[in-house]
C-alpha positions in Angstrom: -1.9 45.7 41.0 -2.6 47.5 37.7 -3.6 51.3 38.1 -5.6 52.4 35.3 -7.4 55.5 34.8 -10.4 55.6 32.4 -10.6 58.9 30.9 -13.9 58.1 29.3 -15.6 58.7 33.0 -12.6 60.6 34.6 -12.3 57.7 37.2 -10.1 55.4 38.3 -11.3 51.9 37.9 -8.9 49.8 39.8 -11.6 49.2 42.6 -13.3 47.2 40.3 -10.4 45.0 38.8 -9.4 44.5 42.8 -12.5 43.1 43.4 -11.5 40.2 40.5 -8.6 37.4 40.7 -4.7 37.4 40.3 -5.7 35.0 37.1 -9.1 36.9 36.0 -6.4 40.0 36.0 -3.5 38.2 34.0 -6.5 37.2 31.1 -7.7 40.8 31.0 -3.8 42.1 30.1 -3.1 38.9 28.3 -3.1 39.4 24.3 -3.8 36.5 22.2 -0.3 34.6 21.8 0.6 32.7 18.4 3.5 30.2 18.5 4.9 29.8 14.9 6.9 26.7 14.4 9.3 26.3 11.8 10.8 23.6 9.8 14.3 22.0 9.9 13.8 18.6 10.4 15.7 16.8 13.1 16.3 20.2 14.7 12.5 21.1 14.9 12.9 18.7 17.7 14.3 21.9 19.3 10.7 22.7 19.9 9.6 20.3 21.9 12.0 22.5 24.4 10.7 25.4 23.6 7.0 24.0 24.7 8.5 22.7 28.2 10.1 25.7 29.0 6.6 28.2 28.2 4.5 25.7 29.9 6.8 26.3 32.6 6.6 29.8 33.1 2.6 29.4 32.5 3.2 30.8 28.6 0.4 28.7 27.3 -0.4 30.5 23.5 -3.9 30.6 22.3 -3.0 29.6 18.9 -0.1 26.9 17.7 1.1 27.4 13.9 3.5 25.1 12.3 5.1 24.0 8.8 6.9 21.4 8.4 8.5 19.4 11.2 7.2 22.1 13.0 3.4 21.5 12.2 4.2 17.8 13.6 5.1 19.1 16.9 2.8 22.2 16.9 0.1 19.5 16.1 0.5 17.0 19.0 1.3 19.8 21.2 -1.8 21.6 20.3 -4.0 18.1 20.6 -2.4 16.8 24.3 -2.0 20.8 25.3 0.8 18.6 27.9 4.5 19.3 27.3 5.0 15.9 29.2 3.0 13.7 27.1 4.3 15.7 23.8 8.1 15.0 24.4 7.6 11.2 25.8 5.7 10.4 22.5 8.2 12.1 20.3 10.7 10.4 22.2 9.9 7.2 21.8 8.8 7.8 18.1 12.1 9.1 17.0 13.6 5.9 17.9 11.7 4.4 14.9 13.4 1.7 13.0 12.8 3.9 9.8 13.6 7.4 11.1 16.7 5.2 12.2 16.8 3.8 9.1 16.7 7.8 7.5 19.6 9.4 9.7 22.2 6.6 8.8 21.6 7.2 4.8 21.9 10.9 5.5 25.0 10.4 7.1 26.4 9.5 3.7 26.1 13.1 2.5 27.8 16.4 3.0 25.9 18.7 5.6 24.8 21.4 2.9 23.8 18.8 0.4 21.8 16.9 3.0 20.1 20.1 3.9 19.0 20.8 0.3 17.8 16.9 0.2 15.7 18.1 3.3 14.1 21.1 2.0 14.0 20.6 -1.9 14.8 16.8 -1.9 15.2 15.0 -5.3 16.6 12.4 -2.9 18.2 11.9 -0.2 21.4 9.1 -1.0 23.8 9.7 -3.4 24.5 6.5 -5.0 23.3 6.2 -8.7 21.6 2.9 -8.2 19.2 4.3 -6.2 18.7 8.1 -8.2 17.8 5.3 -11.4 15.3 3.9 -9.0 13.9 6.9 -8.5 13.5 7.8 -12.4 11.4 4.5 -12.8 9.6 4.0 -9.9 9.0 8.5 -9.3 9.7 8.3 -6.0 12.3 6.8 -3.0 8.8 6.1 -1.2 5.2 6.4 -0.6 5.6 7.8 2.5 3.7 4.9 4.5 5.8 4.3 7.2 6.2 7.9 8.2 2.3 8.4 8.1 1.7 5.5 10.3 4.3 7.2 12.5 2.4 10.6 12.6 -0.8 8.1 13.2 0.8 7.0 16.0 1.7 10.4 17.5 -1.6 12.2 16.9 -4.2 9.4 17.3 -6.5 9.7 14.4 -7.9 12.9 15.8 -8.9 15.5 14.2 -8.6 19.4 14.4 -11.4 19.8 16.5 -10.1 17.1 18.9 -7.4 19.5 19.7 -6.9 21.5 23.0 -5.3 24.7 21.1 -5.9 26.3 18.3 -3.9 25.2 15.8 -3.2 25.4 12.0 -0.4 24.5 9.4 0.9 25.1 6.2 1.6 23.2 2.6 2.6 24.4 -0.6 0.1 23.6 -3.7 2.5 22.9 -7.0 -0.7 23.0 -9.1 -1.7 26.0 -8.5 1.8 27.6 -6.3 0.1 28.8 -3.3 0.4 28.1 0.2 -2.5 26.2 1.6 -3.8 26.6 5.2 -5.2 23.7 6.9 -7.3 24.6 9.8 -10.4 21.7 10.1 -10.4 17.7 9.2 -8.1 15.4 10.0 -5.2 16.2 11.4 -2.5 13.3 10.7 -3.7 14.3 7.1 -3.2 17.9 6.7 0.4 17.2 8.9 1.6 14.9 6.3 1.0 17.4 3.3 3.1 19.9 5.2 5.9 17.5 5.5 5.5 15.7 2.5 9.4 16.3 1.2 9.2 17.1 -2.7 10.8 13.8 -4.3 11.1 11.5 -1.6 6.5 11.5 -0.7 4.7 11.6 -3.7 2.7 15.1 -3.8 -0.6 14.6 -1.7 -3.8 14.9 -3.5 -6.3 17.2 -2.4 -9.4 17.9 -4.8 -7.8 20.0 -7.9 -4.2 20.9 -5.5 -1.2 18.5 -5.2 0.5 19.1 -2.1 4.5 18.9 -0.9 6.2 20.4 2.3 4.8 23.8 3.4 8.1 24.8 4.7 9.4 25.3 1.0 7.1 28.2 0.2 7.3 29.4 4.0 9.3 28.2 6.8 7.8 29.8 9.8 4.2 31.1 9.0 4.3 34.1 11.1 1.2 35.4 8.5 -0.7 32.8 9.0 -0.5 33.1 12.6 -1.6 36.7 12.2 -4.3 35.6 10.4 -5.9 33.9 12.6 -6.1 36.9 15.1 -2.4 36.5 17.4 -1.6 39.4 18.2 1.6 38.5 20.1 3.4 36.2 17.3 6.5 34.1 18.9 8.3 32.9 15.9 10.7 29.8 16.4 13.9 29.6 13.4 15.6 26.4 13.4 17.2 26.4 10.1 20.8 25.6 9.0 23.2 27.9 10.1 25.1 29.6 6.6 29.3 29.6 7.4 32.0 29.4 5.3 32.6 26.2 3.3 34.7 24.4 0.3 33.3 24.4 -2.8 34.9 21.6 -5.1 32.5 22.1 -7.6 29.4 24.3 -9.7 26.8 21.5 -7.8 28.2 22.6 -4.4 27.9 26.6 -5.4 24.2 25.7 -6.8 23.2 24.2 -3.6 24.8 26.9 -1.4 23.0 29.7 -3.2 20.2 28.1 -3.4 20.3 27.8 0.6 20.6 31.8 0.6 18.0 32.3 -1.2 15.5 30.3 0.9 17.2 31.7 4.4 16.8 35.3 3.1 13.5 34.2 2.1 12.5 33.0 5.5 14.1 36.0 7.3 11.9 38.8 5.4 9.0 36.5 6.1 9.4 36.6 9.7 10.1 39.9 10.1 6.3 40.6 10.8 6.3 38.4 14.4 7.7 40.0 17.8 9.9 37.5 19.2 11.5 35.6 16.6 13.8 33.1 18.7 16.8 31.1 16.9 17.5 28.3 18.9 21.5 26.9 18.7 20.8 23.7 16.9 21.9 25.5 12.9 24.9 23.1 12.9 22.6 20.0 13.4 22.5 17.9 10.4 18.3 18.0 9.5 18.4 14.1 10.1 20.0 13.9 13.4 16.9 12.6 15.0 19.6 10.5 18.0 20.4 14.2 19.1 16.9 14.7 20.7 18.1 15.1 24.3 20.4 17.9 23.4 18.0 19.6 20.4 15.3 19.9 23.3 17.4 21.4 26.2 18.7 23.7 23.3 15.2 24.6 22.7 14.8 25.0 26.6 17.4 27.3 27.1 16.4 29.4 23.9 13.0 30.4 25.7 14.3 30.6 29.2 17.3 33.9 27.9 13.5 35.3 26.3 10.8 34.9 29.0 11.0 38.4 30.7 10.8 39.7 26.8 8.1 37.1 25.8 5.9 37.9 29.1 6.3 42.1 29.0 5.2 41.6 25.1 2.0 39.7 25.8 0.6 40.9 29.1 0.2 44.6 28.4 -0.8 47.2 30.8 -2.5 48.9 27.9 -4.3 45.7 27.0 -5.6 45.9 30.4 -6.9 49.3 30.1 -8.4 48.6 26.8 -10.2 45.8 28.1 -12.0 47.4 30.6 -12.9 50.3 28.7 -14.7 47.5 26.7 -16.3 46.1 29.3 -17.8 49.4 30.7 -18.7 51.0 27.1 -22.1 49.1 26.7 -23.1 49.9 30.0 -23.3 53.9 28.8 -25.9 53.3 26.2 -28.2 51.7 28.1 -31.2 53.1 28.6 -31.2 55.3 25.8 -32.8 53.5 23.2 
């Protein structure tokens, strides 16, 4: 039972929150909870674990903010509001012929390089036949395949449909600014924020062309912030930086490139108060067969953080606050 004395009257007002419910009790502490989640293709599928494992210990957040892969999961999460539901459709979607199809090409190509093809992509294969098809015809594809496949996982619905709150990100190359999507259709706004620079054309959008949000942010703890969370969970899956051979300037391009954007990312996220790092950073970003073990390694990411996830968003203080709130009108009236 929360004790908490109200210095406004010089009372103690516990009587009155013992009169309310162990649930009624938990909302009043409770501060609005954001969960950002990041890109990193295959290995967003981390977060699917991360969702079972809150949902578990009854950490539903108020608000679900994603880039990326990460605004594919936050999205169907945020429409089914069912961990369940969310990792058997993502389950049987990554089985896809052409996300199948996607994982062997990658497999041709050096981890780093097939990173870079992931976040800045001029292509993903290496052979030259198919970089000259991609200087004739602009891109490897129109991206029709994978937006039937986000069709399939969110259902034609539309940001209103959902049960949470929920919002994600894409990067306007017109103009270079980060666009937030927060109403319309939802398979839509999802597909600009994964829409890989070189392999999707750019999506069109009034006087804005839009590619992959997670370029220009990769976990959109501001956003989330935003949008009023006051508790910001922030979930990093990105390609782990270790020592490597460089056999040429292309493979020193790529790797500082790859700095760049995780220092980039880092600063960025500074601003949430749980940033959790799931161990998936040596999964290749197109090893969609590793689902099983990307989700239990999302699991047991959460489960090391819950006692620190819980203490930061149920706050005796918040408590207090809220009550004070609650009994403040009640002064003035009367007295107009």
């Amino acid at each position: 039972m929360f004790d908490v004395q109200c210095s406004t009257f010089n009372v103690y007002c516990w009587l009155d929150v013992e009169r309310r419910t162990s649930n009624e009790i938990l909302d009043m502490a409770k501060k609005k909870f954001g969960l950002v989640l990041g890109g990193g293709g295959a290995r967003g599928l981390a977060h699917v674990g991360v969702i079972k494992a809150l949902e578990s210990a009854g950490l539903v957040p108020d608000l679900v903010v994603g880039a990326s892969m990460g605004a594919i999961i936050g999205g169907a999460y945020a429409l089914f509001a069912d961990s369940r539901k969310l990792e058997e459709k993502v389950l049987r979607l990554v089985r896809d012929r052409s996300i199948v199809k996607l994982e062997a090409l990658a497999a041709q190509r050096s981890e780093e390089e097939k990173e870079i093809i992931f976040q800045k992509l001029a292509t993903f294969v290496a052979n030259l036949y198919l970089w000259n098809l991609r200087a004739i015809n602009g891109f490897i594809t129109e991206g029709s395949q994978f937006k039937k496949i986000i069709d399939l996982l969110i259902e034609g619905k539309k940001f209103s449909d959902t049960k949470i709150k929920f919002a994600c990100t894409a990067l306007d190359i017109n103009w270079g600014k980060e666009v937030l999507f927060t109403e319309g259709s939802l398979s839509e706004a999802i597909f600009s924020s994964m829409a890989i620079p070189g392999v999707f054309p750019p999506v069109k959008n009034g006087d804005k062309l839009l590619v992959d949000g997670g370029i220009i942010n990769l976990a959109p703890v501001a956003v989330a912030k935003q949008l009023g969370a006051e508790v910001v969970v922030a979930v990093d899956v990105s390609l782990d930086i270790k020592p490597a051979e460089f056999k040429n300037g292309h493979d020193i391009l790529f790797r500082t490139d790859m700095i760049k954007e995780k220092e980039l990312s880092n600063l960025k996220m500074q601003a949430a108060e749980v940033i959790v790092r799931p161990d998936v950073g040596d999964y290749s970003w197109a090893r969609f067969s590793g689902v099983d073990s990307l989700v239990q390694k999302g699991e047991a990411a959460i489960k090391s953080r819950l006692a620190e996830i819980e203490k930061k968003i149920y706050s005796r203080d918040n408590l207090k606050n809220r009550i004070l709130n609650y009994l403040r009108p009640s002064r003035g009236k009367g007295k107009a």
